[in-house]
C-alpha positions as CSV (number, residue, x, y, z in Angstrom):
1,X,-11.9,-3.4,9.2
2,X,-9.0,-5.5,9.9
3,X,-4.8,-3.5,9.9
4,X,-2.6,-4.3,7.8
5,X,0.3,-5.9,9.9
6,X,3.0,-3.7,9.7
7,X,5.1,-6.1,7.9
8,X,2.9,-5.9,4.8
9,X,2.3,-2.0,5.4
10,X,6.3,-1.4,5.0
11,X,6.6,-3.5,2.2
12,X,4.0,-1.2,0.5
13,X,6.4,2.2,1.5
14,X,9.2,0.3,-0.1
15,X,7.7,-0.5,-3.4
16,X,6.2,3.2,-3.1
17,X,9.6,4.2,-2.4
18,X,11.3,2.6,-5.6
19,X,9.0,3.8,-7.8
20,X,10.2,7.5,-6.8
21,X,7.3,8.1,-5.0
22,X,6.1,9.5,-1.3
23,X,6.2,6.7,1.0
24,X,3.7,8.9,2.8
25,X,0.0,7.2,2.9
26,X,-3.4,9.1,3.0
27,X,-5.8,8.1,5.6
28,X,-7.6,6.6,2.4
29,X,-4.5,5.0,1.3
30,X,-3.9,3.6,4.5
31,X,-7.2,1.9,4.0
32,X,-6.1,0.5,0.9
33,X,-3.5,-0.9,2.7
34,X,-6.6,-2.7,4.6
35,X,-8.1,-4.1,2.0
36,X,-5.2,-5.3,-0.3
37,X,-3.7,-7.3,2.7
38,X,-6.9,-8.8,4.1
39,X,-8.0,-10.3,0.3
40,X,-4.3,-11.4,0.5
41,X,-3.3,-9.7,-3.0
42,X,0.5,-9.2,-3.4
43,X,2.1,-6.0,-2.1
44,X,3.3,-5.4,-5.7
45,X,-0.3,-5.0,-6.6
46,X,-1.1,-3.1,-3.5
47,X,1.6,-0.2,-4.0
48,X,0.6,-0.6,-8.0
49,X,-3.0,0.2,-7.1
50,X,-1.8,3.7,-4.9
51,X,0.7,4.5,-7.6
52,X,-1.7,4.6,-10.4
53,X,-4.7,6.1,-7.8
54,X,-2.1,9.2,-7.4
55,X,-1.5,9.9,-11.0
């Protein structure tokens, strides 16, 4: 599994963030993290994916 670089990783936190949520990541969020970066979807769809994973 490739890492999200930490670039896209904060970018994630800071939508997380602005929708009044934890910027805290599960080990299993962290992997979505993973994923969303290396098919190259946005962060907006990333942090839209763990927002609507939490409710």
């Amino acid at each position: 599994m490739i890492q999200a670089s930490s670039d896209y990783f904060t970018a994630v936190q800071e939508k997380l963030g602005r929708k009044g949520l934890t910027v805290i990541l599960s080990a299993d969020e962290r992997d979505v993290v993973d994923d969303y970066e290396g098919q190259e979807f946005s962060v907006e769809a990333c942090a839209e994916h763990i927002a609507k994973s939490r409710a």
